[in-house]
VEXPAMI-887517 format. One record per atom (N, C-alpha, C, O): residue number from 1; residue in three letters; atom name; x, y, z. Coordinates in steps of 0.05 Angstrom, whole numbers, plus 5000, padded with zeros to 4 digits. Example, Ala and Ser with C-alpha at 12.3 -4.5 7.8 and 13.67 -1.06 7.14 Angstrom:
> nr, rest, atom, X, Y, Z
> 1, ALA, N, 5264, 4886, 5156;
> 1, ALA, CA, 5246, 4910, 5156;
> 1, ALA, C, 5264, 4934, 5156;
> 1, ALA, O, 5285, 4934, 5169;
> 2, SER, N, 5257, 4955, 5142;
> 2, SER, CA, 5273, 4979, 5143;
> 2, SER, C, 5258, 5001, 5157;
> 2, SER, O, 5268, 5023, 5161;
This chain:
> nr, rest, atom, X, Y, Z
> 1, UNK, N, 4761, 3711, 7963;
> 1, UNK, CA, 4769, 3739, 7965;
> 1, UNK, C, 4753, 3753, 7987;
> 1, UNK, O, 4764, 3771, 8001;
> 2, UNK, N, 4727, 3745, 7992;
> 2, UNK, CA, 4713, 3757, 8008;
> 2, UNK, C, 4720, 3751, 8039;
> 2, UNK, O, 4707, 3762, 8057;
> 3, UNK, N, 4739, 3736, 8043;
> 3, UNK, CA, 4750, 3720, 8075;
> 3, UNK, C, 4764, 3745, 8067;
> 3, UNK, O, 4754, 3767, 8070;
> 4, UNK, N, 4785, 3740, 8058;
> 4, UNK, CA, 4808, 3764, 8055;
> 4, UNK, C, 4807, 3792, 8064;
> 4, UNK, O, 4818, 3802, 8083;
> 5, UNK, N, 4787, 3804, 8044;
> 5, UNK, CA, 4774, 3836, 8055;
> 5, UNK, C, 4769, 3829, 8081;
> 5, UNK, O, 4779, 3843, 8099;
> 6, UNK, N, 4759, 3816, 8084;
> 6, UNK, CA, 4738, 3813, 8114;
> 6, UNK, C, 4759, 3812, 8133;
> 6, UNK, O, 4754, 3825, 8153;
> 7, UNK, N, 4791, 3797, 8132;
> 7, UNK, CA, 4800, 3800, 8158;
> 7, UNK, C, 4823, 3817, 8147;
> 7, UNK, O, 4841, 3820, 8164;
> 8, UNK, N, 4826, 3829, 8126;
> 8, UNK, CA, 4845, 3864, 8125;
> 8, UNK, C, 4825, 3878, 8134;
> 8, UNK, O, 4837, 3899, 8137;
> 9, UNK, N, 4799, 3884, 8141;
> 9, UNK, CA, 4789, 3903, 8146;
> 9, UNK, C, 4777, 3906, 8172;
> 9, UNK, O, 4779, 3926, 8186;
> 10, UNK, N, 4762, 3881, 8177;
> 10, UNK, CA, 4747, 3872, 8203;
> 10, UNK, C, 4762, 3869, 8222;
> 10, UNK, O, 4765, 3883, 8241;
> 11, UNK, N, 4776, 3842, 8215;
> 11, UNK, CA, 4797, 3821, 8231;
> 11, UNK, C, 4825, 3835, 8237;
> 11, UNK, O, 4843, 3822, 8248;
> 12, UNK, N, 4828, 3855, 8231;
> 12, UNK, CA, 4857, 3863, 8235;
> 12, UNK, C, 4857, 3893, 8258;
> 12, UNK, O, 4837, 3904, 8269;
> 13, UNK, N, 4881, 3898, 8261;
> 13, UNK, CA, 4880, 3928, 8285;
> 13, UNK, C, 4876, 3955, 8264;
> 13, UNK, O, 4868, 3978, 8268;
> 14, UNK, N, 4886, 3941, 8237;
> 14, UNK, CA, 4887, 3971, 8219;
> 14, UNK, C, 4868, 3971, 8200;
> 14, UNK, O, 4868, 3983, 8178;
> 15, UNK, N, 4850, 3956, 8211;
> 15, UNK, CA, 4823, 3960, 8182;
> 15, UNK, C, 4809, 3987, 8175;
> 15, UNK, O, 4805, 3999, 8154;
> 16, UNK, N, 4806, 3992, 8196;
> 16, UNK, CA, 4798, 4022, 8183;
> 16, UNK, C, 4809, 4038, 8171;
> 16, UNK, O, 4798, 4056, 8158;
> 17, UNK, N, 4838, 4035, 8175;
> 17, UNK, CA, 4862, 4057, 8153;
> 17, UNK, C, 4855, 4037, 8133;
> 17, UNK, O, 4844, 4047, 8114;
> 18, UNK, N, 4859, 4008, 8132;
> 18, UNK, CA, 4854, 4001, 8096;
> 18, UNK, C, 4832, 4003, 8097;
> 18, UNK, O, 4852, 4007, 8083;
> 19, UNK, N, 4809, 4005, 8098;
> 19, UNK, CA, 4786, 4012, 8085;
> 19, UNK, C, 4781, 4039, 8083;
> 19, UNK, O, 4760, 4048, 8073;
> 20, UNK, N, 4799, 4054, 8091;
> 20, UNK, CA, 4799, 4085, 8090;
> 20, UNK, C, 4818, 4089, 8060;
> 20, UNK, O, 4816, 4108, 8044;
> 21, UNK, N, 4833, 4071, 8059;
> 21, UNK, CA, 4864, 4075, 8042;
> 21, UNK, C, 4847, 4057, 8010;
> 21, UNK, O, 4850, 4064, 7986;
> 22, UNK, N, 4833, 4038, 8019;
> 22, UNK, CA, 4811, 4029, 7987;
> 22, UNK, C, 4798, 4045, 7980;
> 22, UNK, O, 4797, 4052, 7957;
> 23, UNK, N, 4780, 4059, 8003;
> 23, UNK, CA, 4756, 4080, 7988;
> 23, UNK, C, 4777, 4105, 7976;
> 23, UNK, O, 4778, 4111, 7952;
> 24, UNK, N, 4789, 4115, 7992;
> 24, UNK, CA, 4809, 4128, 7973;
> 24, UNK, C, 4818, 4134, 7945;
> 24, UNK, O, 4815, 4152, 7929;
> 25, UNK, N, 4830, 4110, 7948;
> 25, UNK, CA, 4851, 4098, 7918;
> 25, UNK, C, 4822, 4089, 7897;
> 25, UNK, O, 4827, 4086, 7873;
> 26, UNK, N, 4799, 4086, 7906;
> 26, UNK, CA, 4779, 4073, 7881;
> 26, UNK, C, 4764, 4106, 7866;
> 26, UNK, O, 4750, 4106, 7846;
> 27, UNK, N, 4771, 4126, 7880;
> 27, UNK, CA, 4768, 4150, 7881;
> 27, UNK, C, 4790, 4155, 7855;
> 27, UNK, O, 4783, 4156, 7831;
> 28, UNK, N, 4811, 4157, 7861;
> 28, UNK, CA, 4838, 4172, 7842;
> 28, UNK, C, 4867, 4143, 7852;
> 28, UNK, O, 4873, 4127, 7869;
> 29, UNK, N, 4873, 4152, 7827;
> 29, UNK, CA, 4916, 4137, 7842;
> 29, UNK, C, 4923, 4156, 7852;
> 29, UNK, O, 4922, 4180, 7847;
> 30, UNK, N, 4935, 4141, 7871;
> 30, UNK, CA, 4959, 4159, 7893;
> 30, UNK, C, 4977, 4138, 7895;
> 30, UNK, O, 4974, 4114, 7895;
> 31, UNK, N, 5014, 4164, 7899;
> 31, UNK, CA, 5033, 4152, 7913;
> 31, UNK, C, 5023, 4149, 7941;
> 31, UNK, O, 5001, 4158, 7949;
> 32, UNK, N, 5041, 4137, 7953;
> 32, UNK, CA, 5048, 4128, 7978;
> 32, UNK, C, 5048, 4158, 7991;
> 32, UNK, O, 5031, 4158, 8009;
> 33, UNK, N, 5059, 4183, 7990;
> 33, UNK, CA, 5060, 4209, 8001;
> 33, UNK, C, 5038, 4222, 7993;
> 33, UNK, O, 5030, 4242, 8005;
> 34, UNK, N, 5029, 4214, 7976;
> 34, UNK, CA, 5000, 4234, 7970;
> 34, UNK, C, 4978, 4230, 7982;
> 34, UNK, O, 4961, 4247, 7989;
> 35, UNK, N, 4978, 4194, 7989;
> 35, UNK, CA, 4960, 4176, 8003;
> 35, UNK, C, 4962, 4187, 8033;
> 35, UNK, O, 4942, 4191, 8046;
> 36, UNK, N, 4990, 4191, 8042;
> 36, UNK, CA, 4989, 4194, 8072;
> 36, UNK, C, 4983, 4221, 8076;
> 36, UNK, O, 4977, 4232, 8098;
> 37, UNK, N, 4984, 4230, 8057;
> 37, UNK, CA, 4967, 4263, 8075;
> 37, UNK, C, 4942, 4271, 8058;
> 37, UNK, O, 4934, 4295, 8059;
> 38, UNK, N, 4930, 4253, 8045;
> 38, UNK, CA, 4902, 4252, 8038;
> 38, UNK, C, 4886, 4242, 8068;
> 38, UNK, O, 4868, 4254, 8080;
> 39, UNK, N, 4899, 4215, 8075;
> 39, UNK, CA, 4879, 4201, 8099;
> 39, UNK, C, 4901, 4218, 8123;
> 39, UNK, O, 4886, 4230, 8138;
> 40, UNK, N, 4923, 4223, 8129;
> 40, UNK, CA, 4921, 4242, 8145;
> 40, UNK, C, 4946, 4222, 8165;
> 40, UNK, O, 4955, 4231, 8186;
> 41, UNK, N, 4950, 4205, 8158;
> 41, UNK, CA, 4976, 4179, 8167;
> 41, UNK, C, 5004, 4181, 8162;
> 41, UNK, O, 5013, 4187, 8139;
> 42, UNK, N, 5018, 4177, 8181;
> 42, UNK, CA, 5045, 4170, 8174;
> 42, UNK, C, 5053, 4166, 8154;
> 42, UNK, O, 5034, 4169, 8139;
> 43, UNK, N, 5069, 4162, 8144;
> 43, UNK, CA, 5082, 4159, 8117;
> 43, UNK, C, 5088, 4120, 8112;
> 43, UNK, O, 5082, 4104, 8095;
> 44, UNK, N, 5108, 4119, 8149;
> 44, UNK, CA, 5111, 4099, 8146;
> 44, UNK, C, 5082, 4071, 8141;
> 44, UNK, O, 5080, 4054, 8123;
> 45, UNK, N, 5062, 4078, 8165;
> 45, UNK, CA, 5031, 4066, 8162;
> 45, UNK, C, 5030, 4055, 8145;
> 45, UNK, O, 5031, 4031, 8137;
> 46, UNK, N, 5027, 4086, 8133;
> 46, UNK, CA, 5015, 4085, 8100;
> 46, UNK, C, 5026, 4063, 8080;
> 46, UNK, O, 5015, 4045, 8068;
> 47, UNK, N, 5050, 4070, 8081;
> 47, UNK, CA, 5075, 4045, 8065;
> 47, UNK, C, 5056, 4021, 8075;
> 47, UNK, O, 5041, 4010, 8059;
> 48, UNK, N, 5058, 4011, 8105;
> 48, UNK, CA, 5053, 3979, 8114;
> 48, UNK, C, 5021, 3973, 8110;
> 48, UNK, O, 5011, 3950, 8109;
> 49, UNK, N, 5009, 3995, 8109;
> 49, UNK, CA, 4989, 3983, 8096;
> 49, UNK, C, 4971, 3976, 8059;
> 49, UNK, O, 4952, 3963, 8050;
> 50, UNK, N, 4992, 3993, 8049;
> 50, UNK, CA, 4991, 3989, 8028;
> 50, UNK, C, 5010, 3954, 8015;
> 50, UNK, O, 5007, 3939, 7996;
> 51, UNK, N, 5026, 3955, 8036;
> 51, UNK, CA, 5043, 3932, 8026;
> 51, UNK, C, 5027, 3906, 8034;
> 51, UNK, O, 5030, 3884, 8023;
> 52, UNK, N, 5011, 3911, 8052;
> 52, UNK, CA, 4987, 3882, 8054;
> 52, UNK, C, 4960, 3884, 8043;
> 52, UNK, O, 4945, 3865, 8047;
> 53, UNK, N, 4950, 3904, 8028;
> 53, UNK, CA, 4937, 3899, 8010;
> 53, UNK, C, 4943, 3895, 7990;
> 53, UNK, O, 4925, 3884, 7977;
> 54, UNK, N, 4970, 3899, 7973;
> 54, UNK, CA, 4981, 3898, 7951;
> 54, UNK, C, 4996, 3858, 7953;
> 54, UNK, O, 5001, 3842, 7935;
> 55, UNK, N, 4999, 3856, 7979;
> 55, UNK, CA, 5001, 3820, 7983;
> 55, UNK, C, 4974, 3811, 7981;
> 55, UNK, O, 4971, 3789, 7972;
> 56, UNK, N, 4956, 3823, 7987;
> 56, UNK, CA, 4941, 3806, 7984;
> 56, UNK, C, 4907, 3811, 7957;
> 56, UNK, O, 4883, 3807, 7956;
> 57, UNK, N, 4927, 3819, 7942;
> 57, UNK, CA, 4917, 3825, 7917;
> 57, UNK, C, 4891, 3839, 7914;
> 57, UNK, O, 4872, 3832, 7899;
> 58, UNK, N, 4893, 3860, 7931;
> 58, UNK, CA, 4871, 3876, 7946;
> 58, UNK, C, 4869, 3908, 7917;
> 58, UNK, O, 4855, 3918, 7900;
> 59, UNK, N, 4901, 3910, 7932;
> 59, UNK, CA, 4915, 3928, 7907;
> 59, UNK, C, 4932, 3923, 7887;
> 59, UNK, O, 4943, 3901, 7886;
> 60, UNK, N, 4936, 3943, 7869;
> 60, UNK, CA, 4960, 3938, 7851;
> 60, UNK, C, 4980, 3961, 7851;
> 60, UNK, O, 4976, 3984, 7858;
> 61, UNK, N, 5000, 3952, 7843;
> 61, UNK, CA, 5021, 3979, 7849;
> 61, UNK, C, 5027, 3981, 7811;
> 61, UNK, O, 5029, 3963, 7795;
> 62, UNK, N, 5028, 4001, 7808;
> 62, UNK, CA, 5041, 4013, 7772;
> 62, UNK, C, 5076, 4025, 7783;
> 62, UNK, O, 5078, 4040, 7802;
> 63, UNK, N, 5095, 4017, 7769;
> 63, UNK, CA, 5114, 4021, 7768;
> 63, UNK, C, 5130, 4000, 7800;
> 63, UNK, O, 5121, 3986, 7818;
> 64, UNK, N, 5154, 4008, 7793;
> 64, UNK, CA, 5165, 3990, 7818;
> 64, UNK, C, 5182, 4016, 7834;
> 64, UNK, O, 5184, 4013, 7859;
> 65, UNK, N, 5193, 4040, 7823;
> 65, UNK, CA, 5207, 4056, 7841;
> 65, UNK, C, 5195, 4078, 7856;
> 65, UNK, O, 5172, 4079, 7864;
> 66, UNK, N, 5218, 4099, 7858;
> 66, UNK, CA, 5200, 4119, 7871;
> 66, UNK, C, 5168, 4135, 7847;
> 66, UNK, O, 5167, 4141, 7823;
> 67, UNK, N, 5151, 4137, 7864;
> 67, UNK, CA, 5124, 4147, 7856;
> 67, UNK, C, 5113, 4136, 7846;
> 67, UNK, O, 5097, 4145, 7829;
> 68, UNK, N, 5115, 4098, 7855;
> 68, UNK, CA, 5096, 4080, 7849;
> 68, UNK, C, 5069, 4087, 7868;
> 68, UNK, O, 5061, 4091, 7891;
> 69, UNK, N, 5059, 4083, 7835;
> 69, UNK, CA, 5017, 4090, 7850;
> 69, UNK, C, 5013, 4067, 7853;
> 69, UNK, O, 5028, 4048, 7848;
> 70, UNK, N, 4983, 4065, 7866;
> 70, UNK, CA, 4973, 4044, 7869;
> 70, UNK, C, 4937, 4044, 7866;
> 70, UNK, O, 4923, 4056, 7882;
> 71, UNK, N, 4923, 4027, 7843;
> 71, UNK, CA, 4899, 4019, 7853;
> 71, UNK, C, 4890, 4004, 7865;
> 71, UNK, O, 4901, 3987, 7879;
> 72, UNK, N, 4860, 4008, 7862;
> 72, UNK, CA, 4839, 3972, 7874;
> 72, UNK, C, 4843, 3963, 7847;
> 72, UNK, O, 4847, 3975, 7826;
> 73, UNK, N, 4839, 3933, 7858;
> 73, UNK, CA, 4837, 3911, 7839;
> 73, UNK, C, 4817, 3894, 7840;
> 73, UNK, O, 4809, 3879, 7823;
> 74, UNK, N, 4807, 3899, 7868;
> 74, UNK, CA, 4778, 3877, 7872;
> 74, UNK, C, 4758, 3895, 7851;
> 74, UNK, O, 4735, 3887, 7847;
């Protein structure tokens, strides 16, 4: 797990929105729209980065439709 974090956060162009988008979410749940204008991001971003932490079991998502939240899981 610790490779993992290391290249979503380090190793990647958008680590700092996900490590902006973990410290976040370990804070409170947020949708996907509440998230993007908490850190201050696109909507869409927001979506693609949530969808590769949530692949890579970083996060978890609660529900499957509209106003699925999401936590940490590490």
């Amino acid at each position: 797990m610790r490779r993992v974090l290391w290249w979503l956060i380090c190793g990647s162009r958008g680590g700092r929105n996900r490590l902006r988008t973990v410290q976040t979410l370990d804070e409170t749940l947020m949708n996907i729209n509440q998230l993007s204008n908490a850190l201050d991001l696109n909507y869409e971003t927001t979506q693609h980065h949530l969808e590769r932490l949530v692949e890579n079991d970083v996060l978890t998502a609660m529900r499957d439709d509209y106003g699925k939240t999401f936590f940490v899981t590490v």
